[in-house]
Structure formats: C-alpha cells, structure tokens
Backbone bond lengths (Angstrom), bond angles and torsions (degrees), N, CA, C in turn:
res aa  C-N    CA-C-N  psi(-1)  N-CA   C-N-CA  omega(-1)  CA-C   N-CA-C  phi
1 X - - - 1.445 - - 1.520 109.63 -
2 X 1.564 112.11 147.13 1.414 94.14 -176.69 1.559 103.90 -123.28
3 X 1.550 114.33 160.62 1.654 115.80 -151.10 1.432 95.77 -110.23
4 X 1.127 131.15 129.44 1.335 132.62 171.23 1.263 105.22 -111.31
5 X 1.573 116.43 138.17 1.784 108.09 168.73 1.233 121.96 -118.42
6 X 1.117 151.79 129.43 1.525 162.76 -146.46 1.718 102.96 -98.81
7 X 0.705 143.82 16.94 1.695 133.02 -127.01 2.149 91.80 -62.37
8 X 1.390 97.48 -35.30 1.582 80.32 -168.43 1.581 129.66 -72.64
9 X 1.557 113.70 6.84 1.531 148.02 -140.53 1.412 87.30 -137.53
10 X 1.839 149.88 41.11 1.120 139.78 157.03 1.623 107.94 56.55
11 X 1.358 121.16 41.06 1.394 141.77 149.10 1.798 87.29 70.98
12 X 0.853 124.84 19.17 1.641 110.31 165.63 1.441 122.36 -63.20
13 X 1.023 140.20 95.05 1.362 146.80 150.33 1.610 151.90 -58.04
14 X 0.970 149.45 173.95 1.547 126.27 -175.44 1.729 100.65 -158.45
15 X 1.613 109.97 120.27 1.237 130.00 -179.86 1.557 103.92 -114.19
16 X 1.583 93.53 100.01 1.494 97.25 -159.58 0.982 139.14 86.09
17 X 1.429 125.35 -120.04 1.242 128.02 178.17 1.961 96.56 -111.49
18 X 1.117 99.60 -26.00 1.654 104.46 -170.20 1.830 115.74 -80.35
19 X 1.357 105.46 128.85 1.320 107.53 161.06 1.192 144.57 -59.81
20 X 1.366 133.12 136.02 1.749 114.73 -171.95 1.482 89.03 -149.00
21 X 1.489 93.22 153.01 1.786 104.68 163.19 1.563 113.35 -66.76
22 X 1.550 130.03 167.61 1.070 106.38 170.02 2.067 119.26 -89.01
23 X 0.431 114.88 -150.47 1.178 109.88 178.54 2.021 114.19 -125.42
24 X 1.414 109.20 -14.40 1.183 118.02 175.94 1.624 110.16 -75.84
25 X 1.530 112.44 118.29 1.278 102.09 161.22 1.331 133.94 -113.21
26 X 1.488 88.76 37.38 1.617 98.20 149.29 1.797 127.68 -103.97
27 X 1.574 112.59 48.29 1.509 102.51 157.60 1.212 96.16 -127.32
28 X 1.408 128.91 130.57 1.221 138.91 148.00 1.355 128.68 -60.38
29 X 1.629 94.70 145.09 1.888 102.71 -173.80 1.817 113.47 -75.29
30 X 2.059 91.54 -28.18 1.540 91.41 -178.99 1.752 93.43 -169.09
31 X 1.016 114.85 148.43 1.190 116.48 -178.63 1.472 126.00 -90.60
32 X 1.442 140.55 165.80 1.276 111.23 -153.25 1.257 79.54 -127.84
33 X 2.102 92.86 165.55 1.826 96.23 -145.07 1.744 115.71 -70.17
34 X 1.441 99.37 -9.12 1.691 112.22 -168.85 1.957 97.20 -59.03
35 X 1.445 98.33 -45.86 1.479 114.55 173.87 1.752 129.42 -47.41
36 X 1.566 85.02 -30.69 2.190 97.33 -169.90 1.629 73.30 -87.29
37 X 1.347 134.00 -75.48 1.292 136.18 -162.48 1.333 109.59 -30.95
38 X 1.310 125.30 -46.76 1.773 109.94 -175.12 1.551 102.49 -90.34
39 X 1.293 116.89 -17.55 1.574 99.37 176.29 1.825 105.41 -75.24
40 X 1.246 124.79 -19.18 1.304 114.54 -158.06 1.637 82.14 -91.22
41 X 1.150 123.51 -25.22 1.927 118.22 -161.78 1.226 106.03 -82.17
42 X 2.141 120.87 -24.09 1.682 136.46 178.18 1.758 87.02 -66.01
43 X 1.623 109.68 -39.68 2.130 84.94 -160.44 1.662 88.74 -95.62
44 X 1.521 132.68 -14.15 1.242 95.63 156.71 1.658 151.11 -61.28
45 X 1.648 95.89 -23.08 1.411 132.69 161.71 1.419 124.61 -42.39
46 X 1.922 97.49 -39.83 1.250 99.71 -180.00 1.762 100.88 135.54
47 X 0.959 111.52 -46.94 1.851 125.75 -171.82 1.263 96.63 -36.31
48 X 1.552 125.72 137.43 1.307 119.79 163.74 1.616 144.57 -86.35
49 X 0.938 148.62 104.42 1.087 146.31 -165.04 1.686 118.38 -0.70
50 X 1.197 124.40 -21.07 1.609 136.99 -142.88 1.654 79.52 -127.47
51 X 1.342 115.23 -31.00 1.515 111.09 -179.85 1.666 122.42 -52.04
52 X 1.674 91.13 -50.72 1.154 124.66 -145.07 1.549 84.37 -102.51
53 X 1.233 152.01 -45.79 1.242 143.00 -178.47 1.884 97.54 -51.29
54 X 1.014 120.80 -53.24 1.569 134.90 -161.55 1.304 88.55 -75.55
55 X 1.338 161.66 -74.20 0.846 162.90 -140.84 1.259 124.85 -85.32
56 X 1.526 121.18 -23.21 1.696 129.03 175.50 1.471 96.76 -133.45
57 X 1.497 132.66 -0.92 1.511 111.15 154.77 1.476 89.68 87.67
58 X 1.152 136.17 13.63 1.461 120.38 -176.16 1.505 124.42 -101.44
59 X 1.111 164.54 94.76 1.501 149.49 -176.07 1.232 120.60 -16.13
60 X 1.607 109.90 119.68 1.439 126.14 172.33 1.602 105.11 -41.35
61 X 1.407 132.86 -60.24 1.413 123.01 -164.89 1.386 94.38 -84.14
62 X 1.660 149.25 26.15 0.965 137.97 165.40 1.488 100.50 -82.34
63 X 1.326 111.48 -38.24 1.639 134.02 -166.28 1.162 95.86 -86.45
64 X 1.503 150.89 -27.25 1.233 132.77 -173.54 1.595 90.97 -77.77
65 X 1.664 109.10 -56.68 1.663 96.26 -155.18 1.636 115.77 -53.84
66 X 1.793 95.35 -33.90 1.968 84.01 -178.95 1.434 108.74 -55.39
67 X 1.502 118.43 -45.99 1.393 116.10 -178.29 1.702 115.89 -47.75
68 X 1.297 110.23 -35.00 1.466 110.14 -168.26 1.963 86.96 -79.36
69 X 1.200 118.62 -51.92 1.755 104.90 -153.57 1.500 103.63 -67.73
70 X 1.781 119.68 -15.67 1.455 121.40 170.76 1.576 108.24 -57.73
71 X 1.435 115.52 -31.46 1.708 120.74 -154.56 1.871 89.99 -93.61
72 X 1.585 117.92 -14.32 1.215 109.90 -165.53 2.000 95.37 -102.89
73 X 1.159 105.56 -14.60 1.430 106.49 -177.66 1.397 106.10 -100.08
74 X 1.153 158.08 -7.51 1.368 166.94 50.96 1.442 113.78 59.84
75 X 1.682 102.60 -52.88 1.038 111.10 -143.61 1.755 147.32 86.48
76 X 1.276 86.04 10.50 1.673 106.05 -160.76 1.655 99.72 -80.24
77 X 1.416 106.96 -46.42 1.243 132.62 -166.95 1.507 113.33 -88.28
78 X 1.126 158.16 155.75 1.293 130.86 119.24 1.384 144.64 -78.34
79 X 1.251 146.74 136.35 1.469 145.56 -134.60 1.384 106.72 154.31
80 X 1.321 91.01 165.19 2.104 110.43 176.55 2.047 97.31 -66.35
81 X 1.019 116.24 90.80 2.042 100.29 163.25 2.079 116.69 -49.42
82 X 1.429 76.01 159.77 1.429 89.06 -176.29 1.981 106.85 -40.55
83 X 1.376 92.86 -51.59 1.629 90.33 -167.98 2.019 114.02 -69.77
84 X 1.281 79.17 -21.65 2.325 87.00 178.37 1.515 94.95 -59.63
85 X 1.786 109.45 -43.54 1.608 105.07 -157.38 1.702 102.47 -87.71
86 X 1.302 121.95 -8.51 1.675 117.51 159.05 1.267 108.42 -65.94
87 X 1.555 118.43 -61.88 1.555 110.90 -174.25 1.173 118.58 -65.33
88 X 1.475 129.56 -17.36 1.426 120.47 174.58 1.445 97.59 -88.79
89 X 1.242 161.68 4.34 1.222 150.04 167.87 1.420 99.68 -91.00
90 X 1.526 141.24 -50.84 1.412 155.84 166.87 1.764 95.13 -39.06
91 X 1.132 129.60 -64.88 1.334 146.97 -161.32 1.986 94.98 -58.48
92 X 1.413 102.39 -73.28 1.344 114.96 165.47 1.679 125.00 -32.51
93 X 1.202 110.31 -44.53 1.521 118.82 -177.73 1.605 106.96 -86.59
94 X 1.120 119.57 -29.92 1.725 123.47 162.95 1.312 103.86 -71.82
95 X 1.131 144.01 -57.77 1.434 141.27 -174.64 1.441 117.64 -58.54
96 X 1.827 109.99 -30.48 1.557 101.19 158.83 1.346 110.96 -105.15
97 X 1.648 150.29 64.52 0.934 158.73 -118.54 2.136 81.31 165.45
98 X 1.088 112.66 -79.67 1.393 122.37 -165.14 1.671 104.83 -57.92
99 X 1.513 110.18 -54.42 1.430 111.47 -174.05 1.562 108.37 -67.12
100 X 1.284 121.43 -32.95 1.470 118.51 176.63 1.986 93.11 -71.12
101 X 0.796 144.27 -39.59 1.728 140.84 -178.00 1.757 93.66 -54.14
102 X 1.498 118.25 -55.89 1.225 118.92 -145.81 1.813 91.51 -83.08
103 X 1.227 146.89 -36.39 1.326 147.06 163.51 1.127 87.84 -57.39
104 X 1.158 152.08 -63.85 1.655 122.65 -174.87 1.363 128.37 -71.26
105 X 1.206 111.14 -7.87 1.497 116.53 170.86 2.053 97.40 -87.06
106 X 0.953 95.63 -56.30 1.854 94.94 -170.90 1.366 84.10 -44.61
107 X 1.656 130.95 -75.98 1.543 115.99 -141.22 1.519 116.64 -57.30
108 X 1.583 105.46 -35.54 1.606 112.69 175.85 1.938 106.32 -62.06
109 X 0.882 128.03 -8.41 1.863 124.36 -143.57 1.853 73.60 -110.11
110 X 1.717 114.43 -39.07 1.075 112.69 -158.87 1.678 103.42 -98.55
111 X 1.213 144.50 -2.12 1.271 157.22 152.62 1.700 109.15 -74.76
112 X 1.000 126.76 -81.22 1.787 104.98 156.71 0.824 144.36 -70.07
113 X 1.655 109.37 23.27 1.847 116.77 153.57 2.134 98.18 -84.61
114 X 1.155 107.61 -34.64 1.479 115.11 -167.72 1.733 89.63 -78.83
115 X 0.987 139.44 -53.71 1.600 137.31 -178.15 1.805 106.97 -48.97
116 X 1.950 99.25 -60.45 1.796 75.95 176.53 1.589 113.37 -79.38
117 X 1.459 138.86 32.52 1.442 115.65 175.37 1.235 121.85 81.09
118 X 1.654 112.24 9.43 1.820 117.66 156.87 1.198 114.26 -52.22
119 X 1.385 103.80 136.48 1.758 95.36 146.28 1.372 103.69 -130.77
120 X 1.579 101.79 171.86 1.608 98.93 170.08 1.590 112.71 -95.28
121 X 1.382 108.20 -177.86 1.498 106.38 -158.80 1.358 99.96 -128.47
C-alpha cells in the first residue's frame, strides 16, 4: 500500500484507497492568537518573513494574511476587522437559528390548519 501525506490539509492522508487521520499531533488546525501576536511583533521588529517561515515551520501566506488583517484592523487597510467578521458570523448563525424556528412554526400552523378542515383559498 502506498502512504501519501497531506501535511498542509490537517495531516489527512490516504493508504490506498482508504482515508485516515494522520497520526502526528503536531499540525495545527489554527494557531492561537498569543501565537499571530508575536509573529506579527518578530516582523515588526524587523525579522523577515522567509525568517520566520524557516524558523516556526509556519506558511509564508499564513504570515502575510495576519499581517494584512492587522493593517485592516488598524485601519490602515480597508476591509471587514476581526471584530465586524465575529459579529457577522454571530449575526449569521442567529439568522439561521430563526429561519429553521420559523419552518417549524409554518409546518406545525400548516398541519393543524389540515386537522381542523382549512383550506386555502
């Protein structure tokens, strides 16, 4: 069987035809923010991007985008900031939260309209 490894795809791999997790738990799904904070404060420092890829194993465009969403939360940039894109995800998950309530209210409103002998007109 032959082993393929994904590493940039959350270590998923394929032995054969079959899927498997990898077994390394050293790739992370996302890094935590204490982590973006000292890499963004090393290239404010000066460190170069090529430094810091070689040195913490992390993806160059991982390091551009924090750098870019710092320049968009700043204000430097224009864009959605970190906190617009929490409340619009919060906002988003209530709004399908409500419409799944309201399909269950229509189908029930519309099941004991058919029990007492409604019809529509």
């Amino acid at each position: 069987m032959e082993l393929l490894m994904f590493p940039g795809f959350g270590g998923v791999g394929l032995v054969g035809f079959r899927a498997f997790r990898s077994l390394r738990s050293d790739v992370p799904r996302s890094y935590p923010p204490e982590f973006r904070r000292k890499v963004l404060d090393l290239l404010k420092a000066g460190r170069s991007v090529a430094d810091l890829v070689r040195d913490l194993q992390i993806s160059d465009q991982t390091i551009y985008t924090w750098r870019r969403q710092e320049l968009i939360d700043t204000g430097q940039l224009p864009g959605i900031t970190s906190r617009d894109q929490v409340e619009l995800v919060a906002a988003r998950r209530r709004i399908a939260e409500l419409e799944t309530e309201l399909a269950v209210h229509r189908r029930a409103a519309g099941h004991a309209a058919r029990r007492a002998g409604w019809r529509r007109r």
